[in-house]
Every structure is written in structure tokens, then in C-alpha cells.
LONU-505447 format. One record per residue: residue number from 1; residue in one letter; x, y, z of N, C-alpha, C in turn. Coordinates in steps of 0.2 Angstrom, whole numbers, always signed. Example, Ala and Ser with C-alpha at 12.3 -4.5 7.8 and 13.67 -1.06 7.14 Angstrom:
REM residues 2
(1 'A' (+66 -28 +39) (+62 -22 +39) (+66 -16 +39))
(2 'S' (+64 -11 +35) (+68 -5 +36) (+64 +0 +39))
REM end
This chain:
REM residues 135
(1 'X' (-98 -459 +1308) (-96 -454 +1303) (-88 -454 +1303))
(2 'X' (-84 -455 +1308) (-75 -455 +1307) (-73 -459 +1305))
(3 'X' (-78 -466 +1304) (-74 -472 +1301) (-75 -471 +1294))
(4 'X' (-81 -467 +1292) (-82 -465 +1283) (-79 -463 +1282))
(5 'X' (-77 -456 +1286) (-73 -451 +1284) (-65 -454 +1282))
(6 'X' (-64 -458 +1287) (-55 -461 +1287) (-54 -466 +1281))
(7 'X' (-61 -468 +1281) (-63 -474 +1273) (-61 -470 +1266))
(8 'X' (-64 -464 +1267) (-65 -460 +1261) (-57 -455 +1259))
(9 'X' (-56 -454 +1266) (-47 -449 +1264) (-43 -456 +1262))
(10 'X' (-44 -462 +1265) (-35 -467 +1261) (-39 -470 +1255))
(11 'X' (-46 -467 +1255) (-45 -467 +1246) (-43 -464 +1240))
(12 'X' (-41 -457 +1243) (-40 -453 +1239) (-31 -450 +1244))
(13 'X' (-31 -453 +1249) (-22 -451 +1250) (-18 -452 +1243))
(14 'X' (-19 -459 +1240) (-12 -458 +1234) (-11 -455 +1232))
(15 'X' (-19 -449 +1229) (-21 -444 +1224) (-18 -436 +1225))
(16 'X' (-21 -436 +1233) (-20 -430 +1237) (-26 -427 +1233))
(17 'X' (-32 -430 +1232) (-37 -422 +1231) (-44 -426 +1229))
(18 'X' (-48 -423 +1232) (-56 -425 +1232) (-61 -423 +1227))
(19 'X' (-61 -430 +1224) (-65 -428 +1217) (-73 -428 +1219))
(20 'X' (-76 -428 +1214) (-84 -426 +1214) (-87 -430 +1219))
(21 'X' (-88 -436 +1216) (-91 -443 +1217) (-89 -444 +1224))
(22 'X' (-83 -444 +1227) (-78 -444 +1234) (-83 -437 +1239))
(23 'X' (-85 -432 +1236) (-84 -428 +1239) (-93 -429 +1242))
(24 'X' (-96 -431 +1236) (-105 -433 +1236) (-104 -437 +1243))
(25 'X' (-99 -443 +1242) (-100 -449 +1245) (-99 -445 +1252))
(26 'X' (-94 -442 +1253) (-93 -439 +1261) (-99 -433 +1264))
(27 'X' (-102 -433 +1258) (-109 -428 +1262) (-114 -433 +1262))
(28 'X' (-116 -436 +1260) (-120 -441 +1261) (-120 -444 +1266))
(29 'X' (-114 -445 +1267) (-109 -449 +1273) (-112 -445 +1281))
(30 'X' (-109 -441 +1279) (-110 -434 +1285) (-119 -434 +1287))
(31 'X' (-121 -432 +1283) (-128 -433 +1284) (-132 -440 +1286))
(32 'X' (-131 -444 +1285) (-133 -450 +1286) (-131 -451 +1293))
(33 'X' (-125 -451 +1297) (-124 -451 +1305) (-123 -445 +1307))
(34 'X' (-127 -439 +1306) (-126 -433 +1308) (-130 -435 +1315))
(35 'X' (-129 -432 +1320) (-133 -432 +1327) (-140 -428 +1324))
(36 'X' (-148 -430 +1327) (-152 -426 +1325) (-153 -419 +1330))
(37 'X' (-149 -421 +1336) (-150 -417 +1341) (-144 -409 +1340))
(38 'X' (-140 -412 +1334) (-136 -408 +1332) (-136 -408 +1326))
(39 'X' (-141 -405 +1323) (-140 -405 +1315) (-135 -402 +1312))
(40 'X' (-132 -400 +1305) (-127 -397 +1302) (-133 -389 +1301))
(41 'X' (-129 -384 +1305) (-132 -376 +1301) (-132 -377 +1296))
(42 'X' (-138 -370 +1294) (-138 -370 +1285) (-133 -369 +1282))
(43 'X' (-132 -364 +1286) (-123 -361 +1281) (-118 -364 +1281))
(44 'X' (-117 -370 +1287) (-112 -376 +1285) (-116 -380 +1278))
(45 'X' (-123 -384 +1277) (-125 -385 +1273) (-123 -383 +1268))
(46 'X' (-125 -375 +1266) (-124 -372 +1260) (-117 -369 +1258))
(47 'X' (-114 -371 +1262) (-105 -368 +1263) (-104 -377 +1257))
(48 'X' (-104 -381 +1260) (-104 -390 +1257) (-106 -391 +1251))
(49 'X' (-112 -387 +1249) (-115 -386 +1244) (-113 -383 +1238))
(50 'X' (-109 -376 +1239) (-108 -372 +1237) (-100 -374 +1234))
(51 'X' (-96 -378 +1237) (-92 -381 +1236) (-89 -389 +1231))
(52 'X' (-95 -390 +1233) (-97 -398 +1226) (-99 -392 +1219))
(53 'X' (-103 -389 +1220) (-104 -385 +1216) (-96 -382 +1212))
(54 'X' (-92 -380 +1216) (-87 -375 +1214) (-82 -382 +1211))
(55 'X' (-83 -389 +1215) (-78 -392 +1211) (-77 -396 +1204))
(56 'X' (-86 -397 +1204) (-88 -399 +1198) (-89 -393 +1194))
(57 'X' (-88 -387 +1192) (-86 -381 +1187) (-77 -384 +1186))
(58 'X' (-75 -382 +1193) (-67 -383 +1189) (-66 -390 +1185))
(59 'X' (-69 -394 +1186) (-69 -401 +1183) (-71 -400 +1176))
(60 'X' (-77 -398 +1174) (-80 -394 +1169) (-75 -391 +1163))
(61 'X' (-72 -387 +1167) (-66 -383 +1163) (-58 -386 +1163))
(62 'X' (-58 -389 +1167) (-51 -397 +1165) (-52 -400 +1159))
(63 'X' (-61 -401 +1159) (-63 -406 +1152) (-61 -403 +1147))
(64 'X' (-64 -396 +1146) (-65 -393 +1141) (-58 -389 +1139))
(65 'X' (-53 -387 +1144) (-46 -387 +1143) (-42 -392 +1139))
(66 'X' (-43 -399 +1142) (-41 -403 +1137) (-43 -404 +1129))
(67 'X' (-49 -401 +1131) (-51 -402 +1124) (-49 -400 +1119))
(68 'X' (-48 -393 +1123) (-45 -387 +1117) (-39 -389 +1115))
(69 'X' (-35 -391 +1122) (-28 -391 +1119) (-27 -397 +1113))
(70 'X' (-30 -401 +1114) (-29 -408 +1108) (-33 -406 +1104))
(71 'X' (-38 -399 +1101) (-38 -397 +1097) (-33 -393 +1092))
(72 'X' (-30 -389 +1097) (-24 -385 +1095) (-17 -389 +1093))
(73 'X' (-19 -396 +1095) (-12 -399 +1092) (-13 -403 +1089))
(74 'X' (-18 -405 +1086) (-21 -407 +1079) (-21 -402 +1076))
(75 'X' (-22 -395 +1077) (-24 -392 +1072) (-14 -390 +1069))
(76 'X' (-10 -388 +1073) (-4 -388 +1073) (+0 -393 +1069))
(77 'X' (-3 -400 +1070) (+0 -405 +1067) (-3 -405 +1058))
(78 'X' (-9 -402 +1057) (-14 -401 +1052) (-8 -396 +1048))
(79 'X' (-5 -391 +1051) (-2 -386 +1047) (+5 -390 +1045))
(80 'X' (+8 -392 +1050) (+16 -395 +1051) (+15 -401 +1041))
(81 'X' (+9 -405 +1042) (+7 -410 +1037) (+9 -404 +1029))
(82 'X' (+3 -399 +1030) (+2 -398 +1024) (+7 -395 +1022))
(83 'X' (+14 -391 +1026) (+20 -387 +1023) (+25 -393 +1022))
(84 'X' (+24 -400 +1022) (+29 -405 +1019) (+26 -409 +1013))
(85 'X' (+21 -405 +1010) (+18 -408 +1005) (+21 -406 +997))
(86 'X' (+24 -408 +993) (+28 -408 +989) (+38 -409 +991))
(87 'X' (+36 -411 +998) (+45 -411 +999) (+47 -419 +1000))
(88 'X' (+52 -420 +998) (+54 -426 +998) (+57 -428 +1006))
(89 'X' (+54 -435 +1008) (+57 -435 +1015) (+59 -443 +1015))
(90 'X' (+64 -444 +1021) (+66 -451 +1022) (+62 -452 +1026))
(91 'X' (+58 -459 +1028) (+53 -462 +1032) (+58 -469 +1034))
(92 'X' (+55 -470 +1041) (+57 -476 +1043) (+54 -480 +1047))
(93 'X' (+51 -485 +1043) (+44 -488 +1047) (+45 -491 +1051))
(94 'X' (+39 -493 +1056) (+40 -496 +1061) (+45 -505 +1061))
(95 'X' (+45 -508 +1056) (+48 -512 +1054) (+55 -512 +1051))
(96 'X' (+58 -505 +1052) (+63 -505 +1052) (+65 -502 +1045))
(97 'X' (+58 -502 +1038) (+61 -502 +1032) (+62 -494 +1030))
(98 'X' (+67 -492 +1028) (+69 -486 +1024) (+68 -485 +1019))
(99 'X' (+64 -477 +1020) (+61 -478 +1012) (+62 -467 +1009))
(100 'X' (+60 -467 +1002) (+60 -459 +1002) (+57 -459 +998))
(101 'X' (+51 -452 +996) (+47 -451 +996) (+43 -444 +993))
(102 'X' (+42 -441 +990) (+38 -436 +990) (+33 -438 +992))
(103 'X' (+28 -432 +996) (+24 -431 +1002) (+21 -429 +996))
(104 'X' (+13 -431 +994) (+9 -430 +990) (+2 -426 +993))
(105 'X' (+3 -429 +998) (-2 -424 +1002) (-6 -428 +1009))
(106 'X' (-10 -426 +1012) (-11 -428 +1019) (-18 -431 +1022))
(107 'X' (-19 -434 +1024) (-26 -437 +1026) (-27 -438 +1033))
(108 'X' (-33 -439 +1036) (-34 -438 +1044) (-35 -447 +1045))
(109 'X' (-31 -447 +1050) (-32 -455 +1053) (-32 -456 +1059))
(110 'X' (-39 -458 +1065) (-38 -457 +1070) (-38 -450 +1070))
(111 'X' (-41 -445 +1070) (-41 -439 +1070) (-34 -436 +1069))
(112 'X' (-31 -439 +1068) (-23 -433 +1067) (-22 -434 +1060))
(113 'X' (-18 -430 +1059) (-14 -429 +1049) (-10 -435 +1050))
(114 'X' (-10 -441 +1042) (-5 -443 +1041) (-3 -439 +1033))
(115 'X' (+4 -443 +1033) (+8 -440 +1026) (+6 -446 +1021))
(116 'X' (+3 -443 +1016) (+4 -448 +1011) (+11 -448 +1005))
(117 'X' (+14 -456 +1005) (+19 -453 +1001) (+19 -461 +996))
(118 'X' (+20 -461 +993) (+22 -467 +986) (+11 -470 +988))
(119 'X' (+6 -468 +987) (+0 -469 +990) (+1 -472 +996))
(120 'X' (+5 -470 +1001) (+1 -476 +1007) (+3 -468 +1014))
(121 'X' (+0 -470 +1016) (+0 -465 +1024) (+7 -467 +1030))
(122 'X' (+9 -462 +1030) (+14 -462 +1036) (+12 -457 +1040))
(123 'X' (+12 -459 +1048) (+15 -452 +1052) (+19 -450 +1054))
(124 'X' (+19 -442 +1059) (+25 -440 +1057) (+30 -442 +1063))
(125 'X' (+30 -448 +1066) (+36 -451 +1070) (+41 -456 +1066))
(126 'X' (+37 -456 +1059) (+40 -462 +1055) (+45 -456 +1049))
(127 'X' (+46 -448 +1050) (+51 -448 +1046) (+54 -445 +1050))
(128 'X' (+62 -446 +1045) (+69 -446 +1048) (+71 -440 +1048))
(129 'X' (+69 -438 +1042) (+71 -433 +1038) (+68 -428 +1034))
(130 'X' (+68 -423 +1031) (+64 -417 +1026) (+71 -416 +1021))
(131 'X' (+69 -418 +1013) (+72 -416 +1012) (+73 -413 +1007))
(132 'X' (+77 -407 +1004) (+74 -403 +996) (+68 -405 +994))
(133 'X' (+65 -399 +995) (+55 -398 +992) (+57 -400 +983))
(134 'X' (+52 -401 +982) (+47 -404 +974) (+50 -398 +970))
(135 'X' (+53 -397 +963) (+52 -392 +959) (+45 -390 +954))
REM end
């Protein structure tokens, strides 16, 4: 059991922190060379239990935190799009070319907004500039 154990911490020393499937493996681990003449108490067992339990929730809610937030900034960048629609912008494509533009309006690609401008789609790392809105 202390050769698993020492197997399983310098797999996760770089990390400093034991994830699910690391933590499975060390209870299995445990159980599998536990002495029969010394079994593990219940309440050690259900203390072990209660704790995969507890880490697999926090994991659960990591998920779903990210989820939210790369909803909220899509949804952000959704707003950013639609208040430069009518304004004229300078763009600088990844090729270096300069161009200007009225922003005609916004389409989703890869799920984030691009700007449309002369018909073709830009994102918003390709403009330089915002400039005087459309009369």
C-alpha cells in the first residue's frame, strides 16, 4: 500500500491536488492491501466516501462555473458587436491588409459574434479602430 501510495502523490506532486480518478485509484489502492485482520472502520470508510463524494460536487460546479462564464462573455461580446453596427471601423487583417468599413451587422462563428463589414466577417481582434457612427 506505501508503494501505491508514493506511485499515486508524484503523480499529482506537479499539480499539488487529487483529482477524482487519482483519488478512486488510492481507495481501491487502500482496499486492495488493506490487512484483513485490520480492516478500515466504517467511519474511516464513510469519512473516504463522503469525500470523493465532496470532490466530485466541487468538480461538478468548476464545470458548470466555466460554463457560465464563457457564456457571459459571449454574451458580452454579443452586446460589444451589436453597439458597432452602423459605425465605421478600421480593420487590420491577419495579413497585414488595412481596410475601413461600416459594420453592417454581426453573425455568430464558432459560437462568438463576428462583425460584418464590406459582406465578409471580421473579429474583434482585427479592428484598430471605431470610428464616427453611420448618419
Amino acid at each position: 500500500m506505501q508503494q501505491a501510495a508514493t506511485e499515486n502523490k508524484s503523480q499529482t506532486a506537479g499539480r499539488n491536488e487529487l483529482g477524482k480518478d487519482q483519488f478512486l485509484n488510492l481507495l481501491i489502492t487502500q482496499l486492495k492491501y488493506q490487512d484483513p485482520f485490520q480492516p478500515l472502520s466504517d467511519q474511516e470508510f464513510i469519512a473516504q466516501l463522503a469525500q470523493f463524494s465532496s470532490l466530485e460536487q466541487m468538480q461538478n460546479l468548476n464545470t458548470n462555473m466555466v460554463a457560465l462564464m464563457m457564456s457571459q462573455q459571449r454574451l458580452t461580446a454579443l452586446g460589444e458587436a451589436t453597439r458597432m453596427i452602423g459605425k465605421q471601423v478600421e480593420l487590420r487583417t491577419a495579413n497585414g491588409e488595412q481596410l475601413f468599413g461600416e459594420v453592417t451587422g454581426v453573425q455568430f462563428k464558432d459560437g462568438w459574434p463576428q462583425l460584418i463589414v464590406d459582406g465578409k466577417l471580421y473579429g474583434f481582434d482585427e479592428v484598430v479602430s471605431i470610428l464616427k457612427g453611420g448618419e
